[in-house]
Backbone as a printed PyTorch tensor [residue, N CA C, xyz], in Angstrom:
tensor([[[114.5240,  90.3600, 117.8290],
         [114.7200,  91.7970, 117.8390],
         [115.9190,  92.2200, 118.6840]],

        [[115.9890,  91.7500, 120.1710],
         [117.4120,  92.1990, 120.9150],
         [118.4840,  91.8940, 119.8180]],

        [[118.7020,  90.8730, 119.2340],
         [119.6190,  90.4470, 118.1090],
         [120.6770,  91.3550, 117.3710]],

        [[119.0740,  92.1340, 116.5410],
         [119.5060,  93.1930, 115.3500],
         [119.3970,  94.3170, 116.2890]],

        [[118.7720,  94.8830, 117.2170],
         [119.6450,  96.0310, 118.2160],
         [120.7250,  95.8120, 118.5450]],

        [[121.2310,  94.4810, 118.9830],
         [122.6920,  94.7030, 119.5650],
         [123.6410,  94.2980, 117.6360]],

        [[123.5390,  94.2080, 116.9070],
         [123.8710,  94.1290, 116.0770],
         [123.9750,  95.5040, 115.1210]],

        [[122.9150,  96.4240, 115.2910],
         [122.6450,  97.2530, 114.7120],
         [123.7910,  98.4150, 114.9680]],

        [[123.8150,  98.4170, 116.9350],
         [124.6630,  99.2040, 118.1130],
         [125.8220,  99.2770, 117.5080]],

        [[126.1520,  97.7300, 117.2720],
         [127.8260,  97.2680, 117.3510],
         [128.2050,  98.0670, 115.7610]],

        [[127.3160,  98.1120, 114.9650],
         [127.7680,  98.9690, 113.5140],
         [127.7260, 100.4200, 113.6510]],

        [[127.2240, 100.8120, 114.4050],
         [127.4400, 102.2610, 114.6420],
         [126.2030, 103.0420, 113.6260]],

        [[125.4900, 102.5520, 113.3210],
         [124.5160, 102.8240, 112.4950],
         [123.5410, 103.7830, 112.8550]],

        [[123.6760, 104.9120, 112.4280],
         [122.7350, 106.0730, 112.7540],
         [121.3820, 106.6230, 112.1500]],

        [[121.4280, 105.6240, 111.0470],
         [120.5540, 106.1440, 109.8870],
         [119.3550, 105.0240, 109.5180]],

        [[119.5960, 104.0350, 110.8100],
         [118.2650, 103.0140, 110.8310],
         [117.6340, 102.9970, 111.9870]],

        [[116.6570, 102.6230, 111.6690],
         [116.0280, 102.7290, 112.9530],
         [115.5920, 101.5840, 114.1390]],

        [[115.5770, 101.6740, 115.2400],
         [114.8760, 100.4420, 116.0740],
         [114.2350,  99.3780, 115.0520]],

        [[114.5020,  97.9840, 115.0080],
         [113.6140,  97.3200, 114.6370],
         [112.3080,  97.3040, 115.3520]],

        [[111.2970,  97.1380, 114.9930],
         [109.8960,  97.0160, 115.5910],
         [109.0210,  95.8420, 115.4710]],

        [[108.3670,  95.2260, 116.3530],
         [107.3370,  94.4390, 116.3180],
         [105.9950,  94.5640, 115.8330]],

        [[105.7620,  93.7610, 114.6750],
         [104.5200,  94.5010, 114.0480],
         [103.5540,  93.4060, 113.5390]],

        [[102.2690,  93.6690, 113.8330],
         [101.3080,  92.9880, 113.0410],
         [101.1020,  94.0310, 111.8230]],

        [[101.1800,  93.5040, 110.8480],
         [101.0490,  94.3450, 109.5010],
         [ 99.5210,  94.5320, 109.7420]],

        [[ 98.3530,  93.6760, 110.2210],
         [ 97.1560,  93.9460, 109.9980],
         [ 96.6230,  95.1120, 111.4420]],

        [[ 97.4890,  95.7390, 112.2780],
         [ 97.1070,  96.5670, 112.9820],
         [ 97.0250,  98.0450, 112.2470]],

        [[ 95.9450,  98.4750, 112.4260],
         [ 96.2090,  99.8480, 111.6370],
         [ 95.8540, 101.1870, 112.5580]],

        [[ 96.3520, 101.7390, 113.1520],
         [ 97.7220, 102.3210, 112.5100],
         [ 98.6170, 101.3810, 112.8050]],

        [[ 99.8890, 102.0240, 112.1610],
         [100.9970, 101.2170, 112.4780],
         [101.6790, 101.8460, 113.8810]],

        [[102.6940, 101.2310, 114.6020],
         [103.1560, 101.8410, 115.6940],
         [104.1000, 102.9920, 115.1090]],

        [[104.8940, 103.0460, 113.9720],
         [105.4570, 103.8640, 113.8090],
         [104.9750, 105.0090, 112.3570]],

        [[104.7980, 106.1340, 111.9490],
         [104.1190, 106.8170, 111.3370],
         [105.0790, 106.8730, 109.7670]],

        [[106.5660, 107.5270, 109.9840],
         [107.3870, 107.3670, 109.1530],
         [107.6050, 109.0050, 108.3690]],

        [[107.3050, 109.6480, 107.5870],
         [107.8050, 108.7270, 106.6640],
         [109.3750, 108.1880, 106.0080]],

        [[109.7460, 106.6720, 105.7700],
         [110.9850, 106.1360, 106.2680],
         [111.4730, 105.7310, 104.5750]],

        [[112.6910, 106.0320, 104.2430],
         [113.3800, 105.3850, 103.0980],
         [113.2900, 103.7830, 102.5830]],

        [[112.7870, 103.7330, 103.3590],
         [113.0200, 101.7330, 103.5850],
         [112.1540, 100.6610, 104.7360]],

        [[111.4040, 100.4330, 104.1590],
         [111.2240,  98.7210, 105.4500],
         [111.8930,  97.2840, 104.8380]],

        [[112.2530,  96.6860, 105.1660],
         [112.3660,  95.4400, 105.3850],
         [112.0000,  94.4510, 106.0860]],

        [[111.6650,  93.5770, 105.0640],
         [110.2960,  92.4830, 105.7800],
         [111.2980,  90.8700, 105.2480]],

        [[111.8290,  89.9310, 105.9740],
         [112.4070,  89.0010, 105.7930],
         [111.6850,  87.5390, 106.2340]],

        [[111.3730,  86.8970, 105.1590],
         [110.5230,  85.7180, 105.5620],
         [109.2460,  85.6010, 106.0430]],

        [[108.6900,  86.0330, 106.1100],
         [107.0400,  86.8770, 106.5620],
         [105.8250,  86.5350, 105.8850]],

        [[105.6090,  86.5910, 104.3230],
         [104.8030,  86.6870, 103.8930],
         [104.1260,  84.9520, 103.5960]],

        [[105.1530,  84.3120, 103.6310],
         [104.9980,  82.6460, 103.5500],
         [104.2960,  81.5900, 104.7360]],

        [[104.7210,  82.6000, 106.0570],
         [104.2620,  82.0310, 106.9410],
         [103.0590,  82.6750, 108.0290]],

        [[102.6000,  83.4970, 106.8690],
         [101.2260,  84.3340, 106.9300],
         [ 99.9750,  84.4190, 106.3430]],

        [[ 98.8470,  84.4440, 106.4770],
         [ 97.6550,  84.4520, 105.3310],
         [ 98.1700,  85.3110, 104.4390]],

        [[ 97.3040,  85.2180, 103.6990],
         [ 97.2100,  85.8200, 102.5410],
         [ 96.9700,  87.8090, 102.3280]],

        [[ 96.0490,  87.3050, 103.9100],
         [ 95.7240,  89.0000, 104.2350],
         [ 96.7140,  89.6500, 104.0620]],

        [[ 97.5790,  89.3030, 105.0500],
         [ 99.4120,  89.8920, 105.3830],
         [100.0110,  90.4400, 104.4120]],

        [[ 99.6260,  89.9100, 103.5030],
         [101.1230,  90.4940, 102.2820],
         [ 99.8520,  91.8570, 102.1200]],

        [[ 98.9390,  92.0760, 101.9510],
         [ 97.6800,  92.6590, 101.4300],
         [ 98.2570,  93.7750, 102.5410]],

        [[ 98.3310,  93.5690, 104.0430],
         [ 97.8960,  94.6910, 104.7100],
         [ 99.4380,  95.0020, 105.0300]],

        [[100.8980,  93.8870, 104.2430],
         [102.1090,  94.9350, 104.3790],
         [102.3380,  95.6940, 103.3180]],

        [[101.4350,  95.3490, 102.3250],
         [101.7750,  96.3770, 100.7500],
         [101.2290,  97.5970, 101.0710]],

        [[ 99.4220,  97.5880, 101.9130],
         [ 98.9870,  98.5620, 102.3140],
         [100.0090,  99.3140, 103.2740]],

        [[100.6410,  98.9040, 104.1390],
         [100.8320,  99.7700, 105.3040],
         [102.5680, 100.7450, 104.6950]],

        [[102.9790,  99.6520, 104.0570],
         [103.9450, 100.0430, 103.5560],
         [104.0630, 101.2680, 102.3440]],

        [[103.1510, 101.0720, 102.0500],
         [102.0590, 102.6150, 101.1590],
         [102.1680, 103.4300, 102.2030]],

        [[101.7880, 103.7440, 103.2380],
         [101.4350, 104.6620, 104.2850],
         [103.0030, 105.1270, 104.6340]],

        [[103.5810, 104.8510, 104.7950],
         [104.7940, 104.9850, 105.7990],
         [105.8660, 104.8610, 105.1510]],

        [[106.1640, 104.6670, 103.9280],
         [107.4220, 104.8630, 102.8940],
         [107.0280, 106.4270, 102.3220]],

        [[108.3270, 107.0620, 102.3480],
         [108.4270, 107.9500, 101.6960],
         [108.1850, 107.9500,  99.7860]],

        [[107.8420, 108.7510,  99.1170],
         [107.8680, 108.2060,  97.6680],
         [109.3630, 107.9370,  97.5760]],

        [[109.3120, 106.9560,  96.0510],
         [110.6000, 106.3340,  96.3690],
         [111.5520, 105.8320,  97.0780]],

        [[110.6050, 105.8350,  98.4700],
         [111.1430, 104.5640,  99.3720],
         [110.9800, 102.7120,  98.8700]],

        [[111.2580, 101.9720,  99.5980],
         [111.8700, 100.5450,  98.9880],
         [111.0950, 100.1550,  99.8040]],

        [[110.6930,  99.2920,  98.8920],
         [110.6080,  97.8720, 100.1720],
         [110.8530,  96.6720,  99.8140]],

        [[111.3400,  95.9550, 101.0260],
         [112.4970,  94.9580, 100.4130],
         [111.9570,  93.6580, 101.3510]],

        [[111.5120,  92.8150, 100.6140],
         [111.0980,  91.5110, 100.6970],
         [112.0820,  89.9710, 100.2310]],

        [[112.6830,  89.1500, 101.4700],
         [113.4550,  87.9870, 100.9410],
         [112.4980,  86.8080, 101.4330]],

        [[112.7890,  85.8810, 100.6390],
         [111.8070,  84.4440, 101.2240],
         [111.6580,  84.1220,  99.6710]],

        [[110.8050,  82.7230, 100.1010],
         [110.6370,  82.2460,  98.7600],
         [109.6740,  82.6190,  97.8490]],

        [[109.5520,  82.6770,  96.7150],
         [108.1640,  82.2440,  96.2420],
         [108.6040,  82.0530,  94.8850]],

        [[106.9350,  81.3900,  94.0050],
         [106.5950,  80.8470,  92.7730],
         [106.5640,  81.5490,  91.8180]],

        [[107.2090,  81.6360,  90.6570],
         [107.5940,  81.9490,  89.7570],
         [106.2020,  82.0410,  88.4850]],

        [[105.3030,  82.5240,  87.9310],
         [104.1690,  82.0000,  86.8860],
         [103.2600,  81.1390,  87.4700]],

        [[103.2460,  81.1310,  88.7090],
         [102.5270,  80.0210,  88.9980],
         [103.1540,  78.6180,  89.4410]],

        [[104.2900,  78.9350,  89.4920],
         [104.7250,  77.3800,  89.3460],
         [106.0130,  77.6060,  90.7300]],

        [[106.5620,  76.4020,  91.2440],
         [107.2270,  76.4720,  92.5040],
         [108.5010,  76.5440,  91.0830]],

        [[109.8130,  77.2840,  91.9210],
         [110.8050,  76.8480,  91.1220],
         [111.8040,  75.9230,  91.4600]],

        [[111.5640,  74.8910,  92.5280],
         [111.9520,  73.9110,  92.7760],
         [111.5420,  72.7820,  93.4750]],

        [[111.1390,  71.2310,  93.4610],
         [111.1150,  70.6430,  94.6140],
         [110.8540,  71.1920,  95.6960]],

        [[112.1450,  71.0860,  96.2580],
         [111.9680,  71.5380,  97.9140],
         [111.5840,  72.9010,  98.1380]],

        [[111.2380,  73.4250,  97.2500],
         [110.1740,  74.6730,  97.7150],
         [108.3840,  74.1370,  97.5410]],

        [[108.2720,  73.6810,  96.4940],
         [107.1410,  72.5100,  96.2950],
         [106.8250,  71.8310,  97.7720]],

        [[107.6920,  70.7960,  98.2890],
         [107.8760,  70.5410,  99.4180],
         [107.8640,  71.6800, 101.0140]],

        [[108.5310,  72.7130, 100.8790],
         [107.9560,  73.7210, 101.7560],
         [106.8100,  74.0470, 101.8300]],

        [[106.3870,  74.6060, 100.6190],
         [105.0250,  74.7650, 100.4100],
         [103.7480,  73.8700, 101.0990]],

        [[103.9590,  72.9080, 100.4420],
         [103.0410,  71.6050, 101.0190],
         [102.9610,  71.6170, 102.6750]],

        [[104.4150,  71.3600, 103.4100],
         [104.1540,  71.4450, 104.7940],
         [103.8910,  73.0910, 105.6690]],

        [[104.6540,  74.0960, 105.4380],
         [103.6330,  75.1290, 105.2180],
         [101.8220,  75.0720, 105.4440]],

        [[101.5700,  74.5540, 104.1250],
         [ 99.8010,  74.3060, 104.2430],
         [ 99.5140,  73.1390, 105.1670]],

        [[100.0850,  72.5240, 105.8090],
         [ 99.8540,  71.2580, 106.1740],
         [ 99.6260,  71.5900, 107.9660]],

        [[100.4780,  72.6850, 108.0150],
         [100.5770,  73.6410, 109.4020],
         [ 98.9710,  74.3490, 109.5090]],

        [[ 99.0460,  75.0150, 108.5050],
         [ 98.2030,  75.9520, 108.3210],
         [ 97.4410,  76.6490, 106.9060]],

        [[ 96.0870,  76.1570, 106.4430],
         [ 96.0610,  76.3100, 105.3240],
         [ 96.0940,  77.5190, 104.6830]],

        [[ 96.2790,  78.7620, 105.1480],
         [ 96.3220,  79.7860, 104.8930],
         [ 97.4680,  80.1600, 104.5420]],

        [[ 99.0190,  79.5350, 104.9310],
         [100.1190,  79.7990, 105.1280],
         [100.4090,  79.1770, 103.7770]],

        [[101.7710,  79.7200, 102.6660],
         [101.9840,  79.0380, 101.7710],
         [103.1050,  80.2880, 101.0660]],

        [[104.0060,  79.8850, 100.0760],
         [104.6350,  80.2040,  99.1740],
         [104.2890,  81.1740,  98.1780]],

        [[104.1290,  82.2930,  97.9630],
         [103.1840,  83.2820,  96.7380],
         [103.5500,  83.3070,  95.9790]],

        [[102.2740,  83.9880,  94.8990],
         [103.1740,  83.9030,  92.9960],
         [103.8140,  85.3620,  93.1110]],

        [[104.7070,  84.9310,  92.8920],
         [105.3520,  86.3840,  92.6540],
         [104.7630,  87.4320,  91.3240]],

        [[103.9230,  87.1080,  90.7230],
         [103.2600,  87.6880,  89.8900],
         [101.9300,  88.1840,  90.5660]],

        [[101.7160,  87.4700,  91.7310],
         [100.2550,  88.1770,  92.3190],
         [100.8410,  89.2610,  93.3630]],

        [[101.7910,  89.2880,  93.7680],
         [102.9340,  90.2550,  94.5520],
         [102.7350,  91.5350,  94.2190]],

        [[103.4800,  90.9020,  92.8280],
         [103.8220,  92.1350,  91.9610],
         [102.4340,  92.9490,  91.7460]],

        [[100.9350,  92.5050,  91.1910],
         [ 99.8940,  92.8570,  91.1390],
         [ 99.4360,  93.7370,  92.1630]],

        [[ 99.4160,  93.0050,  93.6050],
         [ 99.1080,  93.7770,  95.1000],
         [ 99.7960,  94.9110,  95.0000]],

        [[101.4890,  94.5300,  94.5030],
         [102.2950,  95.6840,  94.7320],
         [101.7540,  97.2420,  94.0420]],

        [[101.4090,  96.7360,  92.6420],
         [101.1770,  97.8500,  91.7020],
         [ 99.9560,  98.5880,  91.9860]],

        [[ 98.8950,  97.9270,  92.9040],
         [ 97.2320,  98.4250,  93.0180],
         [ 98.1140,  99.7850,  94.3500]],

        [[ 99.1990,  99.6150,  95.3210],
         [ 99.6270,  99.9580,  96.3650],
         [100.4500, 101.1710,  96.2900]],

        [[100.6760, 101.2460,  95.1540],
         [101.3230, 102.0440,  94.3720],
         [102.8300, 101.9920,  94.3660]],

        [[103.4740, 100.1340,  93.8650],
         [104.9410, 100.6320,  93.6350],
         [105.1290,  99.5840,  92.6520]],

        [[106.3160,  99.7160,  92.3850],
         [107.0390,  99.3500,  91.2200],
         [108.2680,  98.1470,  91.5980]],

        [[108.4550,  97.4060,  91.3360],
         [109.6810,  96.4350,  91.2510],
         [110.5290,  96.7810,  90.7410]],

        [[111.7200,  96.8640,  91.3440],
         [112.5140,  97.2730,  90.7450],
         [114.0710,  96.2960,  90.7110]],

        [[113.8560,  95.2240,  91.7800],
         [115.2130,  94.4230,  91.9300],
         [114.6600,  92.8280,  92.0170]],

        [[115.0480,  91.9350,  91.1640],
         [115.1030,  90.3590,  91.7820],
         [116.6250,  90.2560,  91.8860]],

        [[116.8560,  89.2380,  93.0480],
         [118.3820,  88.8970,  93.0380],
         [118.2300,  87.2320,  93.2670]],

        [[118.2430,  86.4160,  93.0120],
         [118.4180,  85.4860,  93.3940],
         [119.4280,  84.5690,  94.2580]],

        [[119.0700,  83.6880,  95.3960],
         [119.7070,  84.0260,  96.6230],
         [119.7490,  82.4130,  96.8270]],

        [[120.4350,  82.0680,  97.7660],
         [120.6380,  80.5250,  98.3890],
         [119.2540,  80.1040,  99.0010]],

        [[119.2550,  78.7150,  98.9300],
         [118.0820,  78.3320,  99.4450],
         [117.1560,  78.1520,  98.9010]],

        [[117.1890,  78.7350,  97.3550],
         [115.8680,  78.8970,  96.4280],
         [115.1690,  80.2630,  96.7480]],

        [[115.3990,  81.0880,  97.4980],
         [114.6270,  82.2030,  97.9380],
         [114.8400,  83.6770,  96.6990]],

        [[114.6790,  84.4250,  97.0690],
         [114.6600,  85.4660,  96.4760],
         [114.4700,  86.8460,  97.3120]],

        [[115.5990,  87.5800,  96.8810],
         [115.9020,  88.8580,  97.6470],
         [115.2660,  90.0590,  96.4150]],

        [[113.6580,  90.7430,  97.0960],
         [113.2130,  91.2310,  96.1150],
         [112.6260,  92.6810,  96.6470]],

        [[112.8050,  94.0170,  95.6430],
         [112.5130,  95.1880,  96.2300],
         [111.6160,  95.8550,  95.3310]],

        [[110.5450,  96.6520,  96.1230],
         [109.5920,  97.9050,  95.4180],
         [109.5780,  99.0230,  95.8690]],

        [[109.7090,  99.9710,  94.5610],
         [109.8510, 101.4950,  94.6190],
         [108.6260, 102.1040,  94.8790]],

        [[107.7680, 102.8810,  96.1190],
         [106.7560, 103.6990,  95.6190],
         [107.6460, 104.8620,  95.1960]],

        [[105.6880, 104.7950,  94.3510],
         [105.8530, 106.1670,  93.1940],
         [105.3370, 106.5390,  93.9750]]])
């Protein structure tokens, strides 16, 4: 977090806010909102399952309609890894922790839609990952 504050400073950036420390499963959240945007980077892989559940929820709460939310990291495509060494992440991942693992991006998308938003961007990114965003309605 000092990181992207002094990073944030050095851009002159007026229109974002403090990064924050957050357990997605605390409710309330520390900050109320309502905010154009969260961004959540690498998170959901190295979290139960709850996590993605209680950042789709919270992220419902605290996005403005038609706010984004923007999720990068890996995950599985239909069910299926889309490479080896994500296969291989995956595995040690669970091997840490069995709760921890790679998601279908189709069960995402599902959580996403019960939460009330919409997909609206895949980009595909280095690493095998995926830079991916949802619109609430």
């Amino acid at each position: 977090l000092p990181v992207i504050r002094t990073r944030l400073r050095a851009a002159g950036l007026r229109n974002i806010d403090e990064p924050l420390r957050l357990d997605v499963h605390t409710d309330p959240w520390p900050a109320a909102g309502p905010f154009a945007a969260l961004v959540c980077i690498n998170m959901i892989h190295i979290a139960p399952a709850t996590a993605t559940r209680a950042l789709l929820g919270g992220a419902a709460r605290v996005l403005a309609p038609g706010g984004l939310l923007y999720l990068y990291g890996p995950f599985r495509e239909g069910g299926r890894h889309t490479t080896p060494s994500n296969e291989a992440f995956d595995a040690s991942l669970k091997a840490r922790d069995p709760a921890w693992g790679v998601r279908d991006l189709d069960a995402v998308d599902a959580l996403a839609a019960e939460c009330g938003f919409a997909r609206t961007t895949l980009v595909r990114m280095p690493a095998n990952n995926l830079s991916l965003a949802w619109s609430r309605r």
